[in-house]
N, C-alpha and C positions, 0 to 999 in steps of 0.2 A: 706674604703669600697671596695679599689679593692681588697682586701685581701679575703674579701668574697666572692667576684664576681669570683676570678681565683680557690676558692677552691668548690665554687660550680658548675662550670665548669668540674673540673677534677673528684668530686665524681659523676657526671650525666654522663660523658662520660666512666668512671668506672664501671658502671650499666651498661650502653648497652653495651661495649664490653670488657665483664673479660677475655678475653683470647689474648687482645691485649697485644703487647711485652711491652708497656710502662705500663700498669698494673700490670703486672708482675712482672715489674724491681722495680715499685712503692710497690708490696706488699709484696716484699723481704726486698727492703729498711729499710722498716717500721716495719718488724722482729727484725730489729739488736735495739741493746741500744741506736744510737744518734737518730733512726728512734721515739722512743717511748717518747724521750724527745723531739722529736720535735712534735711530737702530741699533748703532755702536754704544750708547750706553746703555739702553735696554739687558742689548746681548752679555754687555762685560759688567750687570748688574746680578742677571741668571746664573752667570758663569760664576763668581765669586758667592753667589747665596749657594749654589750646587758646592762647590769647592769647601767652604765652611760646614754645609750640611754634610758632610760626607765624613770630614776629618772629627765633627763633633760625635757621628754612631761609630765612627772605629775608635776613636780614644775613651770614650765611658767607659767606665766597670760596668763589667757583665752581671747584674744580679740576677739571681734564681730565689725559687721559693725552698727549692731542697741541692742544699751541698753534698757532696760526694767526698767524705772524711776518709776513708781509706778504698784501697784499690789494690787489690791481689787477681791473679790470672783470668778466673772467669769469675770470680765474686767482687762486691764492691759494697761498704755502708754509707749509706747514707744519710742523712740528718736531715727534717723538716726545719719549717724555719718556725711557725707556732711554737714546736716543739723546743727551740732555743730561747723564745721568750720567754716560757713558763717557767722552764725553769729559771734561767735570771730572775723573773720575779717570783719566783719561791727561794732562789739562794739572797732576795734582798729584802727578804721578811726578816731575818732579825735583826732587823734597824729600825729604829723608830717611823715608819713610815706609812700616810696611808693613801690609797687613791692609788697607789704603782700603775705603772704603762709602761712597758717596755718594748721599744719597734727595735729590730734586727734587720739590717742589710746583709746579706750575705753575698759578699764578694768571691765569689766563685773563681773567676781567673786567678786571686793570689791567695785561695785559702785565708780568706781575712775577715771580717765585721765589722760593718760600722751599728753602733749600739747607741739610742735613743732615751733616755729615762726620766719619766716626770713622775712626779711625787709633791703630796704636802705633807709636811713636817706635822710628827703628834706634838713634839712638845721643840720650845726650842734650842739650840744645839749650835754649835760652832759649825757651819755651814765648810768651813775648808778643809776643814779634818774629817767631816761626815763626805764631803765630795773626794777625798783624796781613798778614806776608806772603801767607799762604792765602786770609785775606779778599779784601786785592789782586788775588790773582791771578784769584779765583772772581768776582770783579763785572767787573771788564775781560773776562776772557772770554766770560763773557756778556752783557755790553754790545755788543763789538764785534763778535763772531763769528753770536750770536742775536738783537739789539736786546729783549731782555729785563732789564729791571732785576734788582738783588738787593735783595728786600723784608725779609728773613730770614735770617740766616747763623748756624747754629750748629756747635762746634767741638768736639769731644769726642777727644783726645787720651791718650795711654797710654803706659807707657813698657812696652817691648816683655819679656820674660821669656823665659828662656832654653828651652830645650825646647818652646816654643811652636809652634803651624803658622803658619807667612809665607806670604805671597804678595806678589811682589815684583811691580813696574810696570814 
């Protein structure tokens, strides 16, 4: 991006004063053969960072802070997304767990979730069965409770250290 920034500088300052020496020397330069290849990769540098910029904001997921879970004629509900963490971390309190964080994506375009969760462990525990359980429980309840898929689930677990601050559920 400073590359556009430095050359949109110099063609604005090129506009208001063509008769300055560095304009000049600039539209001499750009006369000759390495001046006109240097144009050409300038331009077919813009052209492919536009090209990539463009196909990267139409191909994202669309997130929003509130999904739109059902749609009837002139009414529609809708879902916050606060509202979708709290509860995940109220349906992931009875798990040995303390410190819960829960971030929520909500993919709007495919009715989906990508779902975020860090915790430290109270006591310790088979970390694959408690991640498989978690999984469980975070897709069913938002299956059945939101009619939202789970697109993403990640799990980041800790075991807890003594003199730490808790926050318990």
């Amino acid at each position: 991006m400073f590359l556009q920034f430095v050359l949109g500088v110099i063609g604005i300052l090129w506009w208001c004063w063509p008769q300055a020496s560095l304009a000049v020397t600039i539209s001499e330069f750009l006369g000759t053969e390495l001046g006109r290849w240097l144009i050409l990769v300038v331009a077919s540098y813009l052209v492919i960072v536009a090209i990539f910029s463009l196909g990267w904001m139409l191909m994202q997921p669309t997130t929003q802070k509130v999904m739109t879970i059902h749609r009837d004629h002139a009414s529609k509900i809708q879902v916050d997304q606060k509202a979708v963490e709290n509860q995940l971390r109220l349906t992931l309190g009875k798990y040995d767990l303390i410190n819960v964080k829960v971030r929520v994506k909500l993919l709007t375009n495919h009715q989906r979730a990508d779902v975020f969760v860090q915790g430290d462990l109270a006591k310790n525990a088979d970390l694959s069965v408690l991640e498989t359980k978690i999984s469980q429980t975070v897709a069913k309840d938002l299956k059945e409770m939101l009619r939202i898929d789970l697109s993403r689930l990640n799990v980041s677990l800790q075991p807890y250290h003594y003199g730490q601050k808790a926050t318990l559920i």
